[in-house]
C-alpha positions in Angstrom: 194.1 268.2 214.0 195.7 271.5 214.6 198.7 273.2 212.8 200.6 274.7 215.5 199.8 278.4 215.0 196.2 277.4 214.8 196.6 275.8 218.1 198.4 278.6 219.6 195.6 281.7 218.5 192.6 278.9 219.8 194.5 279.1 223.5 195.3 282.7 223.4 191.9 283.4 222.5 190.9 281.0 225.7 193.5 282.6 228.1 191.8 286.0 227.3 188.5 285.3 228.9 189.8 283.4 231.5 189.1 285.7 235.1 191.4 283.5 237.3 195.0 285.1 237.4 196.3 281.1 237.1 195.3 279.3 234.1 196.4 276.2 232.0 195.0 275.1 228.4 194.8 271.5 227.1 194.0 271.4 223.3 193.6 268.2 221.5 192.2 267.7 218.2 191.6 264.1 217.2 190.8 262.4 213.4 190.6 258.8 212.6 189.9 256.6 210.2 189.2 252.9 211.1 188.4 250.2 209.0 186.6 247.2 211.0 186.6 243.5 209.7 184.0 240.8 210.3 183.3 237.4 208.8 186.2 238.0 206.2 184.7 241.3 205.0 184.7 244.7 205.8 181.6 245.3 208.6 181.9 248.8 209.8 183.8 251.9 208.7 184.2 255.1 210.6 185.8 258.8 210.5 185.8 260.5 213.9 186.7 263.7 214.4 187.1 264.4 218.3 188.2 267.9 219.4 188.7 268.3 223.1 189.3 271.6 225.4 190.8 271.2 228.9 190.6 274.1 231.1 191.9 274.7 234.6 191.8 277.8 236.5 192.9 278.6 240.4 191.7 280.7 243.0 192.6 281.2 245.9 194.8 278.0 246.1 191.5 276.4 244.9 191.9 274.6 241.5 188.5 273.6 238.8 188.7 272.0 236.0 186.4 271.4 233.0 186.2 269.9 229.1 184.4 270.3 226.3 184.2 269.7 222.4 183.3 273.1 221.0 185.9 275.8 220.0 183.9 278.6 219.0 183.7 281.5 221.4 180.4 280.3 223.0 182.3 276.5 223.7 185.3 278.4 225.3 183.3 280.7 227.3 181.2 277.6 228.9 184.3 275.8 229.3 186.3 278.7 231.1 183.1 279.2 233.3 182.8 276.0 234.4 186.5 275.4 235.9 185.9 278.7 237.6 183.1 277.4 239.0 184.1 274.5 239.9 187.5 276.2 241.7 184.9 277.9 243.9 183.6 274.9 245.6 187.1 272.5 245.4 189.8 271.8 248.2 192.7 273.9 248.6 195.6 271.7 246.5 199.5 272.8 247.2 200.6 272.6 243.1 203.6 273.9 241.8 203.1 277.3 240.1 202.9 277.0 236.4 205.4 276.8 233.6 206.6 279.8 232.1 208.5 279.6 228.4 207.9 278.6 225.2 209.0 275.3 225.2 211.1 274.1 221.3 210.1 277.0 218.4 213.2 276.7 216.7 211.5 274.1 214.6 207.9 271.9 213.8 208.3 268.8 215.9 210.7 270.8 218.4 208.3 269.2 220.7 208.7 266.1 219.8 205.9 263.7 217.6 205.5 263.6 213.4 205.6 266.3 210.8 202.8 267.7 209.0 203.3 265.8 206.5 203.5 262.5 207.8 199.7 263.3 209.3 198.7 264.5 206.3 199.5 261.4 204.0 198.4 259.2 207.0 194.5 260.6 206.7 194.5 260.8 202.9 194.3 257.4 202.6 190.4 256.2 202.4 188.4 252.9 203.5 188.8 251.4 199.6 192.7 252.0 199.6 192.9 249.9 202.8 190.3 247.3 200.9 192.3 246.8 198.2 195.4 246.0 200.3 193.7 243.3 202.5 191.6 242.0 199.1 194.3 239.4 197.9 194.9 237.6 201.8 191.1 237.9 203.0 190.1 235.6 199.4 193.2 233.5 200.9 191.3 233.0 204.3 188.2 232.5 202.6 189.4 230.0 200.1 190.8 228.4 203.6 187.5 227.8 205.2 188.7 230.2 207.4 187.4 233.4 209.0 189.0 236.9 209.5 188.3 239.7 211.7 190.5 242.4 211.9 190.6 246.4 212.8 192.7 248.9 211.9 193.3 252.2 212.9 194.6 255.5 211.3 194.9 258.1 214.0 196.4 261.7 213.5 196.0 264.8 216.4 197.5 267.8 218.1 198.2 268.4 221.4 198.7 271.5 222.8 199.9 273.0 226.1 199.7 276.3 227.1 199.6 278.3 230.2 198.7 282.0 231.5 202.3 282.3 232.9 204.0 282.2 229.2 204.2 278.3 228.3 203.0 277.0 224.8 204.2 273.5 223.6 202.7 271.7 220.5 202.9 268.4 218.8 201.2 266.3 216.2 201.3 262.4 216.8 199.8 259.8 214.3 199.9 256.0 214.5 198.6 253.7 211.7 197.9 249.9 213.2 196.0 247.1 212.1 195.7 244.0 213.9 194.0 240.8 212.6 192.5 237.8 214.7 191.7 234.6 211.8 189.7 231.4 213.5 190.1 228.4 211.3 187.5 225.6 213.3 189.4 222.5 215.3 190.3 224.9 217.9 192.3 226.9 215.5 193.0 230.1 216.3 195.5 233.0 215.1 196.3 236.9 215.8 199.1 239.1 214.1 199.7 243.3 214.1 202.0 245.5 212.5 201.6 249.0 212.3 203.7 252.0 213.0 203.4 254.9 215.7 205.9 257.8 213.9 203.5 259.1 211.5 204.5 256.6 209.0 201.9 254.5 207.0 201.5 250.5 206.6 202.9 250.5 203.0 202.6 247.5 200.5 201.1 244.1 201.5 201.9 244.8 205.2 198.4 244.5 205.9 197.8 241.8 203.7 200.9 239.8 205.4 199.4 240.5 208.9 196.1 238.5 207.9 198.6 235.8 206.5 200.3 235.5 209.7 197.1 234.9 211.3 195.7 232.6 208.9 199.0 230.6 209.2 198.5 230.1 213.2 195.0 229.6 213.1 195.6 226.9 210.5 198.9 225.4 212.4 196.8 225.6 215.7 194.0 223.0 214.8 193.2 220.3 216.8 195.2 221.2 219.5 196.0 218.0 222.1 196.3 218.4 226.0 199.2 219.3 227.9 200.2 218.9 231.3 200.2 222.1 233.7 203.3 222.8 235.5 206.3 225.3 235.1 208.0 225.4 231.8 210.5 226.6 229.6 208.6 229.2 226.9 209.2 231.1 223.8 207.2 234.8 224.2 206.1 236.5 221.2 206.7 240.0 221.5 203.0 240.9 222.0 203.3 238.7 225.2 206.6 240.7 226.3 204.7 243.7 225.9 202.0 242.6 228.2 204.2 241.8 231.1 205.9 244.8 230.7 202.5 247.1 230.5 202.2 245.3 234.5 205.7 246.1 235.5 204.9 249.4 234.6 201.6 250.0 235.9 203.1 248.4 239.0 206.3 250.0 239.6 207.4 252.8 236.7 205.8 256.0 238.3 206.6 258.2 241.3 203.2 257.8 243.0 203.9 254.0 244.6 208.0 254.9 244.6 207.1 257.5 247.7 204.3 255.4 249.0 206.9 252.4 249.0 204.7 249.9 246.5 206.8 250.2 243.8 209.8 247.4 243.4 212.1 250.1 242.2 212.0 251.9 245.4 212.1 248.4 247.4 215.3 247.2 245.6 216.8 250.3 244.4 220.3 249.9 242.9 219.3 246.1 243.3 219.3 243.8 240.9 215.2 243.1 240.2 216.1 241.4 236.7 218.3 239.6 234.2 221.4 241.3 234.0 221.0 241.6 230.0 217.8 243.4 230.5 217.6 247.6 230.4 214.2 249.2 230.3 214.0 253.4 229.4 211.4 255.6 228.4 212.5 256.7 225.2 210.0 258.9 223.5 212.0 260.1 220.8 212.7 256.3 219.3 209.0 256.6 218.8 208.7 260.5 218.0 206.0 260.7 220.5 205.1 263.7 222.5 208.4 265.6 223.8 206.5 267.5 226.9 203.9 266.4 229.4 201.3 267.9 230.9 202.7 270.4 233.2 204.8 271.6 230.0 208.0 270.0 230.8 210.3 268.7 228.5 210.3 264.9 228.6 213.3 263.1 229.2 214.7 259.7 228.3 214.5 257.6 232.2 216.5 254.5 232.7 213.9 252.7 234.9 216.0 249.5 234.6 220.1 249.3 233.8 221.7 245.9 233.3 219.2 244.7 235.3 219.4 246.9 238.4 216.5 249.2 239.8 216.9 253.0 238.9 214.4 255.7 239.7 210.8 255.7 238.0 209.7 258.5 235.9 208.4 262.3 238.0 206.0 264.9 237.7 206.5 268.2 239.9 204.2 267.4 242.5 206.0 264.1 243.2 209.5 265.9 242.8 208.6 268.3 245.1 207.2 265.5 247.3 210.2 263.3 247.1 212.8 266.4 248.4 216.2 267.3 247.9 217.3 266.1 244.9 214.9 264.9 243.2 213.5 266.8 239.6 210.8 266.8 236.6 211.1 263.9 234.0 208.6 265.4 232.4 205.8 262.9 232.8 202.9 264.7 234.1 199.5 263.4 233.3 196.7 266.2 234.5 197.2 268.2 237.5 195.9 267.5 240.2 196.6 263.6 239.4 195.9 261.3 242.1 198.0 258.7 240.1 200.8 260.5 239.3 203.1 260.3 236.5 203.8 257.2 234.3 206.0 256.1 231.2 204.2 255.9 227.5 207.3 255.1 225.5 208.7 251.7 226.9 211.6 250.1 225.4 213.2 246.8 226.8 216.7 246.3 225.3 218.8 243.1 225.6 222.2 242.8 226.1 224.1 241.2 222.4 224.9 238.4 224.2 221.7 237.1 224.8 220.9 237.8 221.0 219.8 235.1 218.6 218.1 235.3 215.1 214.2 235.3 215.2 214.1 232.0 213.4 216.7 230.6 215.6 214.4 231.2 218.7 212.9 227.9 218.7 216.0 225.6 219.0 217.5 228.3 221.6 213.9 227.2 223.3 215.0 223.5 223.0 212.2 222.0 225.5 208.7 223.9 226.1 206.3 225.7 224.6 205.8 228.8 222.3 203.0 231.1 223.7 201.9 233.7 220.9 199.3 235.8 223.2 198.1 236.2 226.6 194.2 236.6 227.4 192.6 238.1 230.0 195.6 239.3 231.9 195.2 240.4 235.4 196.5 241.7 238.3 196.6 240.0 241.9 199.5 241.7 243.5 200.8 245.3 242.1 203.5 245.3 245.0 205.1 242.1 243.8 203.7 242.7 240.0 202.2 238.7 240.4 199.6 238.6 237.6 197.6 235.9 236.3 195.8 235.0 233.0 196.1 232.5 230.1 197.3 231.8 226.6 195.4 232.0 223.1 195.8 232.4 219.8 198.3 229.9 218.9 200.1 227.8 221.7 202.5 225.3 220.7 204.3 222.4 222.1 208.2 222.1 221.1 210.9 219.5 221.8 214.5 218.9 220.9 214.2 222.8 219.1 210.8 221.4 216.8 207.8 222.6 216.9 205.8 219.2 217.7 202.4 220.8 216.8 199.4 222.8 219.4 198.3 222.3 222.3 195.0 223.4 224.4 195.5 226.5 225.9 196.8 227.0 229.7 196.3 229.0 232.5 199.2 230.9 234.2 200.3 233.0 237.7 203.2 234.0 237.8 205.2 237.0 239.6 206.5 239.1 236.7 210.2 239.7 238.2 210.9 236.2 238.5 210.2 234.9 235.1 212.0 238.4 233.8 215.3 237.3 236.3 216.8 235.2 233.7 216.7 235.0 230.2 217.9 232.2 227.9 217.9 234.3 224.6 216.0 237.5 223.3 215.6 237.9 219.4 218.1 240.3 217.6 215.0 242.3 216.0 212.3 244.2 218.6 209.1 244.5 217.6 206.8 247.8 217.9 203.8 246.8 219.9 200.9 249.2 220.4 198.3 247.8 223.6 194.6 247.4 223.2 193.9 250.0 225.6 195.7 253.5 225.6 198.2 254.9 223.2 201.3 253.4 225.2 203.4 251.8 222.5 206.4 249.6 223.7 209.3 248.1 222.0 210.1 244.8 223.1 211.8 241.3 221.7 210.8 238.2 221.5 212.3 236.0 224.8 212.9 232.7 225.6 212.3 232.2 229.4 213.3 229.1 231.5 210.7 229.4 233.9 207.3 229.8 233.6 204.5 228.7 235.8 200.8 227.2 234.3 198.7 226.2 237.0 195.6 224.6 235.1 194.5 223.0 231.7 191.3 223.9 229.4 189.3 222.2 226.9 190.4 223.9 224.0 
């Protein structure tokens, strides 16, 4: 991890031996302490330290890039040498010139993410500190004929962006998360996270209350009894919410499939595509995240969805430039040149008041159905109409007249994400941060009771 002046000297010194007039410097510096749980007990422990260097050069119109892992002036010379190289012997690419300015120096986080600080405290804390908060619950689970597994991660890095035409931008970002998975026998099964992705640290018996929760809906979920398949009324837990939003997006957020007419945005735009109540925005400063993107533009909050209605996705400069008159930046760029174009990291789905209902109030607002606490094996069959398929675990449960009767075996499902998102009985009052298993792209999203919601075959457990 790299203070910003730090950063700035390592790509100076990189631009210097550069021989292409054009050239761009990615600079990440990684650490990361993570704590891994097995059998109820701590199995494996870890401190990575992952520097990267990202180097692309031009010639000619041509453009090479190359990586590597070594800063010293030997690492940066190999590096530099190989994106010329490979600019040699690459096709002629039509890319926006490169950013000039400075980006935000008036202050540290100008460019969005944590303090110093904040990264600081988040790395000081070793494996034994995070021991001794989970001791207390994991004797719980054991004392429960239970077993925990669990994984938590402490992550701090820079990013840097600069640029031969002028451009330096530089953040720090940190998440601390932990997620824990309890198994109980009978079929019992139960997950539960909490963590935070703004530099702040799982305080307290956070941890401890997260191997609780799980312990609670593993032992809740035993013996689960068959239920028919068929289209239902359900309760999502926000980690479900978050998965069917992670599809909408990889579906239909970004500018590539808007101009290539795949995404739904650019099929219904100004159309209404979901419940009313419903707006989704990439907000990046609710999470302090990264405040520029890979081109060094300054990212922008995006209304993707408003009251329900289709808005534009999220653009890089190629796209922009792609798209025509009036159309601009939102400072989402991933690499250059990037087949895939741009895409959100910092989802939020906000629900209209009127739809609001107190987390413990959920169930009765549910009345009739069942109450799905994780998907599994989640997958994609059609990204034009978002349809996805895949089935429940970790805790389903059957409820009727507002009571939770007790589990059932879990259930296959395909459904197409816009229509179980086109109406909403009720969305809980309090979002929850949810950070995916793959990527860094945390989401903020409430719980939602759905009226709709199709299961097309049973299992045995």
């Amino acid at each position: 991890m790299l203070a910003r002046e730090d950063a700035r000297a390592l790509c100076d010194r990189v631009l210097s031996c550069s021989p292409a007039a054009t050239t761009e410097v990615i600079l990440e510096s990684r650490r990361s302490g993570m704590l891994r749980l097995a059998e109820s007990a701590p199995s494996e422990q870890m401190v990575l330290l992952d520097p990267c260097l990202s180097v692309r050069v031009e010639h000619e119109g041509r453009s090479g890039r190359a990586s590597g892992a070594a800063f010293d002036d030997a690492g940066i010379r190999r590096v530099v040498q190989d994106a010329w190289q490979a600019a040699q012997v690459s096709p002629r690419l039509d890319l926006p010139e490169l950013v000039a300015g400075s980006g935000d120096d008036g202050a540290i986080g100008g460019d969005g993410g944590c303090t110093p600080g904040d990264a600081d405290a988040l790395l000081e804390r070793d494996v034994s500190d995070k021991l001794d908060a989970l001791a207390d619950a994991l004797t719980d689970v054991r004392e429960a004929g239970a077993v925990a597994t669990g994984f938590w991660d402490s992550t701090a890095r820079s990013c840097s962006y600069a640029t031969s035409a002028g451009c330096f931008r530089h953040a720090l970002l940190a998440h601390d998360w932990f997620s824990s998975t309890v198994i109980a026998g009978d079929g019992g099964s139960g997950v539960a996270h909490d963590g935070h992705v703004d530099g702040s640290r799982l305080e307290g018996d956070a941890a401890g209350r997260v191997v609780r929760g799980a312990l609670d809906l593993a032992l809740r979920s035993k013996k689960p009894r068959p239920v028919l398949a068929n289209t239902k009324r359900v309760l999502l837990s926000s980690r479900a919410v978050s998965e069917l939003l992670l599809f909408v997006s990889w579906c239909g957020f970004g500018a590539r499939s808007w101009i290539e007419k795949r995404s739904f945005l650019r099929r219904h735009e100004n159309e209404r595509v979901m419940d009313e109540a419903v707006t989704i925005v990439d907000d990046h400063e609710f999470f302090r995240g990264i405040g520029f993107d890979f081109e060094g533009m300054t990212r922008q909050r995006v209304p993707l969805v408003q009251n329900g209605m289709a808005r534009r996705p999220v653009f890089d400069r190629p796209c922009a430039l792609e798209a025509g008159e009036g159309f601009a930046s939102t400072g989402h760029a991933d690499r250059q040149p990037s087949a895939g174009g741009p895409s959100p990291s910092h989802l939020r789905m906000l629900v209209d008041d009127s739809k609001h209902v107190a987390p413990e109030a959920l169930v009765d607002a549910l009345g009739d159905g069942l109450v799905i606490t994780q998907f599994h094996y989640t997958n994609l069959i059609d990204p034009v109409n978002v349809s996805i398929t895949g089935m429940t675990r970790n805790g389903t449960f059957l409820v009727e007249d507002g009571r939770v009767v007790g589990p059932v075996q879990n259930l296959r499902f395909t459904v197409d994400v816009l229509d179980v998102l086109s109406e909403i009985v009720a969305a809980a009052s309090v979002s929850e941060t949810v950070l995916p298993f793959f990527g860094d792209a945390a989401s903020s999203v409430p719980a939602l009771v759905l009226p709709a919601f199709r299961f097309t075959s049973t299992t045995d457990f």
